[in-house]
C-alpha positions as CSV (number, residue, x, y, z in Angstrom):
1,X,79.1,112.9,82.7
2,X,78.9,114.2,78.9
3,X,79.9,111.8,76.4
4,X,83.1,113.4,75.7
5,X,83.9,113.8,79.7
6,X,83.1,109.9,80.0
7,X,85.8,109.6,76.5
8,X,88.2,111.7,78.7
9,X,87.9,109.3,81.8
10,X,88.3,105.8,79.9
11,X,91.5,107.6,78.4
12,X,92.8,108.6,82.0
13,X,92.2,105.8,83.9
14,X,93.1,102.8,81.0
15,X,96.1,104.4,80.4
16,X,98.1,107.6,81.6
17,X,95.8,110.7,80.4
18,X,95.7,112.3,77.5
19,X,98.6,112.5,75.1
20,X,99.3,115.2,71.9
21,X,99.5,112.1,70.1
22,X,96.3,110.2,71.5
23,X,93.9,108.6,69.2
24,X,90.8,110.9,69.0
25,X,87.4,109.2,69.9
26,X,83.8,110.8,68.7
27,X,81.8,108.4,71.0
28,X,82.4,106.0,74.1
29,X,82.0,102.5,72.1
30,X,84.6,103.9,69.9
31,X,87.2,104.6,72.6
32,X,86.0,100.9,73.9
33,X,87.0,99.4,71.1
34,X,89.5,101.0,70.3
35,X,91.2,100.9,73.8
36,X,90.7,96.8,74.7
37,X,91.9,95.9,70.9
38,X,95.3,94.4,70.4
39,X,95.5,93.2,73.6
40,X,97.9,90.9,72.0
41,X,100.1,92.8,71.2
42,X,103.5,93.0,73.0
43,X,107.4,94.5,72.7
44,X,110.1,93.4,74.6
45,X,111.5,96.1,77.1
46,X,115.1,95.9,77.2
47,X,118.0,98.2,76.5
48,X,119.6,97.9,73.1
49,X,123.7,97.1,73.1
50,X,123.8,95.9,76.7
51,X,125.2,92.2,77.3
52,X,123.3,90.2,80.3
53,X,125.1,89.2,83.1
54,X,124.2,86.0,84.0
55,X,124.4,84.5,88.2
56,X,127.0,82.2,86.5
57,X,128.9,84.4,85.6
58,X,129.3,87.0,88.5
59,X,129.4,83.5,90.4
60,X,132.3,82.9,88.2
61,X,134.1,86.4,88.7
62,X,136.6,87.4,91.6
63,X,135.5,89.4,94.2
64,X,136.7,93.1,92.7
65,X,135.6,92.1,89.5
66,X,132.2,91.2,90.9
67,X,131.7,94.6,92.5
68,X,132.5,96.3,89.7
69,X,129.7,94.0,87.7
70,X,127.3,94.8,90.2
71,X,127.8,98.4,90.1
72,X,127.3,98.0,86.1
73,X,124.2,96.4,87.2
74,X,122.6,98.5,89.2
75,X,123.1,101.5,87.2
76,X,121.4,99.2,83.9
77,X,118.2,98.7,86.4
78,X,118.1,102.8,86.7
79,X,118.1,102.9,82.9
80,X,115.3,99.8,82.5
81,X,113.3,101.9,84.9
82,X,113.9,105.4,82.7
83,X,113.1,102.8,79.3
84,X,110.0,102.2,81.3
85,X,109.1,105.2,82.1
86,X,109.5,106.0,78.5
87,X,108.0,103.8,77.2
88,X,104.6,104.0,79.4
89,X,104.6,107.7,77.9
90,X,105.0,106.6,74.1
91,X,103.1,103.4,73.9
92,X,100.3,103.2,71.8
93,X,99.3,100.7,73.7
94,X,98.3,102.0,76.9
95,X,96.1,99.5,78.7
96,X,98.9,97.0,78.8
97,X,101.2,99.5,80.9
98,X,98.9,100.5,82.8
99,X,98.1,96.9,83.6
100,X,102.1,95.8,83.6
101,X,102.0,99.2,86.3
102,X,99.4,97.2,88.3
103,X,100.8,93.5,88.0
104,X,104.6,95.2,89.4
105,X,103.0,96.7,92.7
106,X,101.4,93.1,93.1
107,X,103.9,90.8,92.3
108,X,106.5,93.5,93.7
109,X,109.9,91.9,93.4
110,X,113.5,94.0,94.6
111,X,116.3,91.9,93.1
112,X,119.9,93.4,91.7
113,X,120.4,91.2,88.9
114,X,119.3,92.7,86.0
115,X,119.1,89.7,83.8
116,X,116.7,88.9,86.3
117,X,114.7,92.0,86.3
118,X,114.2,92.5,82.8
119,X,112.8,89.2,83.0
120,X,110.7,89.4,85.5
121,X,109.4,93.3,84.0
122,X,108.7,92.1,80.4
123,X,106.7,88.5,81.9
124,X,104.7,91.0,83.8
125,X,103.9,93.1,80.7
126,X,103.6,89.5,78.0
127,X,100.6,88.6,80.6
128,X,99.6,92.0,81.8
129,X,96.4,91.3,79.1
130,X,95.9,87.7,78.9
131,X,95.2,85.2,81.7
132,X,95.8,85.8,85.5
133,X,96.5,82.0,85.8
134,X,99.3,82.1,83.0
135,X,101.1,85.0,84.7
136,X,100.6,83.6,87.9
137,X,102.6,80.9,86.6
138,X,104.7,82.4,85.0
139,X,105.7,85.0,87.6
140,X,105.8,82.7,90.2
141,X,109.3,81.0,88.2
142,X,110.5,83.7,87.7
143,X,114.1,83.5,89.3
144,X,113.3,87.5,90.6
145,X,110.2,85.9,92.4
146,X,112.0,83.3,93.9
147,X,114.8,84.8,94.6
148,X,113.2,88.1,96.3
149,X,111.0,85.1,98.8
150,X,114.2,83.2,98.9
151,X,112.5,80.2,97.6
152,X,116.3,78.7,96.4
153,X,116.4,78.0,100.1
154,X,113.7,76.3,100.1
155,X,115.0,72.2,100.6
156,X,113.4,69.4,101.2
157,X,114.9,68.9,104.3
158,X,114.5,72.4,105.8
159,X,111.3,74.3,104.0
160,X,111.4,77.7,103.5
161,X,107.6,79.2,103.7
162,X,108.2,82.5,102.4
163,X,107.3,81.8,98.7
164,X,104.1,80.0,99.6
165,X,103.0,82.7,102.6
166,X,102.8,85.4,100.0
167,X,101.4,83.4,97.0
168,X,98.1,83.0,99.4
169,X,98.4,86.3,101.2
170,X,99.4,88.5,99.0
171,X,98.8,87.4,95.4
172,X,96.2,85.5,95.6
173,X,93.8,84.5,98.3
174,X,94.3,87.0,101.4
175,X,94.6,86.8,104.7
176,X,92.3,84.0,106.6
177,X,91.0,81.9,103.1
178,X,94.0,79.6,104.2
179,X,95.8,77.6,107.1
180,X,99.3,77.9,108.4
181,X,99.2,73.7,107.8
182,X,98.3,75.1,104.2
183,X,101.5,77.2,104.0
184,X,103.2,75.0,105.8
185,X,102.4,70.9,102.8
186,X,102.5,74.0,99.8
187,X,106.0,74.9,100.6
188,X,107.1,71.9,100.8
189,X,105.6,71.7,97.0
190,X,108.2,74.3,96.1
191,X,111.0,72.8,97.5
192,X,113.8,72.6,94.7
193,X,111.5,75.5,92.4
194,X,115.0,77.5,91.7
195,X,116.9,78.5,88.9
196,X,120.0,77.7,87.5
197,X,123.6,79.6,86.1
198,X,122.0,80.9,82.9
199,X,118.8,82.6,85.3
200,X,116.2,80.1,84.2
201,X,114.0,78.9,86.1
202,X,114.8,74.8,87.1
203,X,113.6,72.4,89.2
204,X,116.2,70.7,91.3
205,X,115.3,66.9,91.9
206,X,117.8,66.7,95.1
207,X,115.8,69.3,96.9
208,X,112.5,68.4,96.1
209,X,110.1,67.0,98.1
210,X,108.1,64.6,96.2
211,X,105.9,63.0,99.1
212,X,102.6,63.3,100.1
213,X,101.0,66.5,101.1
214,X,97.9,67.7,102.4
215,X,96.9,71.2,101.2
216,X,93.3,72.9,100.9
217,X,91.9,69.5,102.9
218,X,92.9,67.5,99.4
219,X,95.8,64.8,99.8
220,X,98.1,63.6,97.1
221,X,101.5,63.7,96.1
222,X,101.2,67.6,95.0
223,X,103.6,70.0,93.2
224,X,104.4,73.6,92.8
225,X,102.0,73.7,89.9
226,X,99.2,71.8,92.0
227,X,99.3,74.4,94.7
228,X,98.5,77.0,92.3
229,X,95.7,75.0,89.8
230,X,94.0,74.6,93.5
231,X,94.3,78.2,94.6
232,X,92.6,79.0,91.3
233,X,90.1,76.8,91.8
234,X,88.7,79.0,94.7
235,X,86.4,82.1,93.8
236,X,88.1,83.6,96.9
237,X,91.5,84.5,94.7
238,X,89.1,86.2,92.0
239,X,87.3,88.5,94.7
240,X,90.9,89.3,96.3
241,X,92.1,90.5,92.8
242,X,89.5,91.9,91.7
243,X,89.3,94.1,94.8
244,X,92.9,95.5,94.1
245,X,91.6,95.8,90.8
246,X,89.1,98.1,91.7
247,X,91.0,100.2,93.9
248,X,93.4,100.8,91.4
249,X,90.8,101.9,88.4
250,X,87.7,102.7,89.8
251,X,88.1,104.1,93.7
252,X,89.5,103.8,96.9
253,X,86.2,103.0,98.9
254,X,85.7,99.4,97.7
255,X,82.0,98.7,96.8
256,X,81.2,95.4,97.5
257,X,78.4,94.7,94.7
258,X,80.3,95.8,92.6
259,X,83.5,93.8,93.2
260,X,81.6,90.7,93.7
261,X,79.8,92.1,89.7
262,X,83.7,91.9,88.7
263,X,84.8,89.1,90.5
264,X,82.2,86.1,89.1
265,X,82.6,87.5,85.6
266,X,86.6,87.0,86.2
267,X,86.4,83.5,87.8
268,X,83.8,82.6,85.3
269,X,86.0,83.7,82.5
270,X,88.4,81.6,83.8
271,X,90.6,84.3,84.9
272,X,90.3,86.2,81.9
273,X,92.0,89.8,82.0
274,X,90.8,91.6,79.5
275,X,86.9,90.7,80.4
276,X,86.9,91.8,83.6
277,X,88.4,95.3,82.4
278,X,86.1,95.2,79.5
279,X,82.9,94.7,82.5
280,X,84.8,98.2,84.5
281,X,85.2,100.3,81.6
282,X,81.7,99.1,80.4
283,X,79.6,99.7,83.8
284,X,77.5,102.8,84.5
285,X,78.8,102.7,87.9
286,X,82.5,103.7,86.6
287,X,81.2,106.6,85.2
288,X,79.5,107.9,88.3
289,X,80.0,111.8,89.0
290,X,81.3,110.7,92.4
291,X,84.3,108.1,90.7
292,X,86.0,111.2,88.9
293,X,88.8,112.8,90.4
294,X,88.6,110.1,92.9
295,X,92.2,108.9,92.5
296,X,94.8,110.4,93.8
297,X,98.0,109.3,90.7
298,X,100.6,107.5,91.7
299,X,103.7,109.4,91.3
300,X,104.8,107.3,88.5
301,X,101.0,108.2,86.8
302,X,102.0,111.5,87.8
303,X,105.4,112.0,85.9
304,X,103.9,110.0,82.9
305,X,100.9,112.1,82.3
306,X,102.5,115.3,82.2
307,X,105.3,113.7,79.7
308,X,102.2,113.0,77.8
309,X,100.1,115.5,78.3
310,X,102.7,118.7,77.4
311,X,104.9,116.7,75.2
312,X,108.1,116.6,77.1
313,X,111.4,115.1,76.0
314,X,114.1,115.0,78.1
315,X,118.1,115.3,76.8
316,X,118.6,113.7,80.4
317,X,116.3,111.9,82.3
318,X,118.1,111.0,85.0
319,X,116.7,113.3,87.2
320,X,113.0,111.5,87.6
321,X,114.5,108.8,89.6
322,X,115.3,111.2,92.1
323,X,111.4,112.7,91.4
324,X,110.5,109.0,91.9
325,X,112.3,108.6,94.8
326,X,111.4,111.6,96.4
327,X,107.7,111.1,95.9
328,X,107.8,107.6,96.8
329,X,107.6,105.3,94.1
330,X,110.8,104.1,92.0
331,X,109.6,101.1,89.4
332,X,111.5,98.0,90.4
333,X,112.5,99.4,93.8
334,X,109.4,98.2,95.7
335,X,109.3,98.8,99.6
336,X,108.6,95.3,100.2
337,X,107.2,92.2,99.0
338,X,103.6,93.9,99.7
339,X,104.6,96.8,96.8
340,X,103.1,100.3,97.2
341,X,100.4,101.2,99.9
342,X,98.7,103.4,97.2
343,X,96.2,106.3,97.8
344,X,96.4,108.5,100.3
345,X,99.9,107.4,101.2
346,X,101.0,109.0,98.2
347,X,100.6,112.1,99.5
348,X,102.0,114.4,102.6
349,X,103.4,117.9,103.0
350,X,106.8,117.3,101.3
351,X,105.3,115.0,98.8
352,X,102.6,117.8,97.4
353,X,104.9,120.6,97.6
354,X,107.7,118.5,95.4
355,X,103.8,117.4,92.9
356,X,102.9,121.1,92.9
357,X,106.5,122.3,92.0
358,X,107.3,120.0,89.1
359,X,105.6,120.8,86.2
360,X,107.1,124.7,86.4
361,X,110.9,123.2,87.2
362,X,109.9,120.9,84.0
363,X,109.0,124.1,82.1
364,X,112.1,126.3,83.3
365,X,114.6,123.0,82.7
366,X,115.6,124.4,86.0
367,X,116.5,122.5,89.3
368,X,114.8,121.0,92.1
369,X,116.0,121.0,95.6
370,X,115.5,117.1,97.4
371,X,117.5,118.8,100.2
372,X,116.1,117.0,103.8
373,X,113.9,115.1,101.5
374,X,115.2,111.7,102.5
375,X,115.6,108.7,104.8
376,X,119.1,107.5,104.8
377,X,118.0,104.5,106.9
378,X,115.7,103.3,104.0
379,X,118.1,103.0,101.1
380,X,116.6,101.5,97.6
381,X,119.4,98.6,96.8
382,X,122.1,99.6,94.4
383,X,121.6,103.2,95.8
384,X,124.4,103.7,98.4
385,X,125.7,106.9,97.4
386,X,124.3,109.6,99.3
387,X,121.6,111.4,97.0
388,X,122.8,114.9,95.9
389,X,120.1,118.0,97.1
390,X,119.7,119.1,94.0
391,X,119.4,118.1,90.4
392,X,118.9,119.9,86.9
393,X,116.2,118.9,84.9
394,X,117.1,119.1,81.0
395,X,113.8,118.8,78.9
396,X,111.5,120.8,76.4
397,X,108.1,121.2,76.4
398,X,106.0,120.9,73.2
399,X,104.4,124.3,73.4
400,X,103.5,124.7,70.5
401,X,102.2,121.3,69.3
402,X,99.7,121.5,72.7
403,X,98.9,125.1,70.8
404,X,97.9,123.4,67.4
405,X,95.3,120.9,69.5
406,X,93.4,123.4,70.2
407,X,90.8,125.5,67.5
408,X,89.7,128.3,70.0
409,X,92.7,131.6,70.7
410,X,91.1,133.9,73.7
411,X,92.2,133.5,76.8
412,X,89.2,132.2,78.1
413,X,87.9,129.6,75.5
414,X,92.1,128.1,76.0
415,X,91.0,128.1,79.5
416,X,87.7,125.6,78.9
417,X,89.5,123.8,76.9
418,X,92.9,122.8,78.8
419,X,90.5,122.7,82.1
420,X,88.7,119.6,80.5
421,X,92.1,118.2,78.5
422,X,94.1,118.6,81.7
423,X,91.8,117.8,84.9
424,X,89.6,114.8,85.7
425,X,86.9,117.0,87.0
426,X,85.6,120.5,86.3
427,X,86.2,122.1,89.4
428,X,88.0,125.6,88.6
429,X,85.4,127.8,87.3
430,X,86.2,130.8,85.3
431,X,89.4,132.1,84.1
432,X,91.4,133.1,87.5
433,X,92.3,136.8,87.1
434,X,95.6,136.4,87.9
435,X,96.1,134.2,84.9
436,X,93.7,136.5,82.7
437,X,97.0,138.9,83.7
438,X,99.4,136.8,82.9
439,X,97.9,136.2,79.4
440,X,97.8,139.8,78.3
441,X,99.9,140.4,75.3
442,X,100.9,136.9,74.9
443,X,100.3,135.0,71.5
444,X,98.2,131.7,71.8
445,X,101.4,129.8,72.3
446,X,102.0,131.7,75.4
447,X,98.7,131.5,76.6
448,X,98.3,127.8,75.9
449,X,101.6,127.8,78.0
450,X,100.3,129.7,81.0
451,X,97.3,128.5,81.1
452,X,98.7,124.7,81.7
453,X,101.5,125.6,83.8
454,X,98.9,127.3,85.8
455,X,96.3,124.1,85.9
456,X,99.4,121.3,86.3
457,X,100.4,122.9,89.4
458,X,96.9,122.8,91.3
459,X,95.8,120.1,93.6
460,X,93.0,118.8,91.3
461,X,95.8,118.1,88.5
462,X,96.4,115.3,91.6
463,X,94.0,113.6,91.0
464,X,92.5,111.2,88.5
């Protein structure tokens, strides 16, 4: 890679591509530094005017009065998502949504209390820079967390081992670094880890168990906390990380070295975020020719890299979580406790088609048909109304601010330059004649407007 190609790559993979608003970097320390600095700081996400609704209170409530809470509820989730979404686009900050992007597919929680999930959403972005043992702490009392792994029925007298299975197999150690008589003494250290009326989380004394357990091959009289100080302590729970780590900013075809490279400078740091992204985005190997365009985006990478990238604002944005839906990813609506499979899975024959379509029905503020596009027997909670085929898409597009980035006006030095700004990888060579058409007559604003419509809709724009 050039210098400015390995600039381009840092920017895509750190955050969610290029923006018109992006900070402009001359060399590759620059966009370093200026990239991993103010990792501390943080903005709540939450939506202005809106009271929470606390378990108390629906608790509290008759039964029509509660549905018609809950309704309230579910629709404020939809809106957290779109503030999200929104805010993944605008942030100047992009590491830390990216990161907060990764930390919600691993900690994935599905919960309809939205007290609870703006909670759980802005602990997950507070820690998405810091230390992987603080958030683990932190997101593992959350009362979305233990509610989702159902970890209030978790007694002293009757265990529930749902909490502890997926702290070791999916958050932290994987699958054979620990025993079933492991799961078996640590959930009985989370017996009584609950939360109370107000959605806090609480320890309740009366369902604790407080005896002696026997976890890891250590014996003592351990708590919730103990359980997860000891599953720190192992290297095992840095390599498992780290490995998701790299899969989700370097490449689906895990290289060993190079995980176990990432994984001793994270456990030595003593779970340290930030240094074992600073070791990535510093590494000659993750600026290979081979590591480019070797991610296919997620679709929520997908919808916020073209917001970025073309400037879009939407009057209503309701419609992207249908797109989200539809192409299999809606933030806070997890599949299940394992969040999304990732990759290849993101794509299939409906998917692309639906990926390929969307940046001209973005253009044309025109509709897109979902028609036969879903399951009905896998409904996302607080979703029961039957979707409708189509739906309008109301935005703009910032043609002619995208125009202004660029110094060069033929046809064919716009097409150099939005090939490079746009894809991850030079792979279209020469302007396609058919767009060399299509630009005839047209001032630079036109061009500028073809030309991206044109590379937006191709199967490289895919990728990352």
């Amino acid at each position: 890679m050039t210098e400015a190609q390995k600039i381009a790559h840092l920017q895509r993979r750190s955050g969610f591509g290029p923006g018109l608003r992006s900070a402009r970097y001359n060399t590759l320390k620059e966009a370093l530094t200026g990239i991993l600095q103010g990792t501390n700081k943080y903005n709540a996400l939450f939506l202005p005017g809106e009271e929470k609704v606390t378990t108390g209170e629906l608790l509290s409530m008759d039964k029509e009065a509660r549905k018609e809470i809950l309704l309230d509820l579910a629709a404020n989730i939809k809106r957290l998502n779109l503030e999200w979404l929104k805010e993944m686009g605008r942030a100047e900050n992009q590491l830390r949504e990216k990161m907060a992007l990764f930390w919600h597919g691993h900690f994935a929680v599905r919960v309809r209390g939205y007290a609870q999930v703006e909670s759980y959403i802005n602990t997950i972005r507070k820690y998405a820079l810091a230390n992987f043992g603080d958030l683990l702490m932190a997101v593992s009392k959350e009362p979305a967390m233990l509610r989702f792994l159902n970890n209030q029925q978790n007694r002293k007298n009757s265990p529930n081992e749902n909490f502890a299975r997926e702290l070791m197999e999916l958050f932290t150690l994987g699958r054979g670094n620990y025993t079933e008589n492991d799961i078996k003494e640590a959930a009985r250290a989370f017996t009584g880890w609950s939360f109370n009326d107000e959605d806090e989380f609480e320890l309740k004394p009366q369902q604790h168990d407080y005896g002696t357990k026997t976890i890891f091959g250590k014996t003592g009289e351990w708590e919730g906390e103990d359980v997860i100080r000891m599953i720190l302590e192992n290297p095992q729970t840095a390599k498992f990380v780290c490995t998701k780590l790299y899969r989700f900013f370097v490449s689906d075809t895990p290289n060993l070295a190079h995980i176990q490279e990432m994984a001793d400078a994270f456990y030595q740091s003593k779970y340290d975020i930030p240094t074992v992204l600073r070791l990535v985005f510093n590494s000659d190997w993750f600026y290979d020719d081979a590591i480019a365009g070797a991610l296919i985006k997620s679709p929520v990478e997908l919808i916020v890299g073209l917001n970025r990238s073309l400037g879009i604002a939407y009057s209503n944005p309701q419609p992207l979580l249908m797109v989200q839906r539809v192409l299999g990813q809606t933030l806070f609506f997890p599949p299940n406790v394992a969040g999304w499979a990732g990759g290849r899975n993101w794509i299939d024959n409906s998917t692309l088609v639906t990926r390929l379509n969307l940046p001209r029905r973005l253009a044309e503020a025109s509709e897109l048909d979902f028609a036969g596009k879903f399951n009905m027997d896998d409904e996302s909670p607080n979703e029961s109304e039957k979707p409708k085929a189509k739906v309008s898409l109301s935005c703009s597009i910032a043609w002619e601010a995208l125009a202004e980035q660029f110094t060069a006006s033929s046809p064919e030095a716009l097409w150099e330059a939005l090939h490079t700004y746009l894809l991850a990888t030079p792979t279209i060579p020469g302007l396609p004649e058919v767009i060399k058409n299509r630009c005839s007559g047209l001032d630079k604003i036109g061009q500028v407007r073809e030309i991206a419509l044109y590379l937006t809709r191709t199967p490289e724009y895919q990728l990352t």
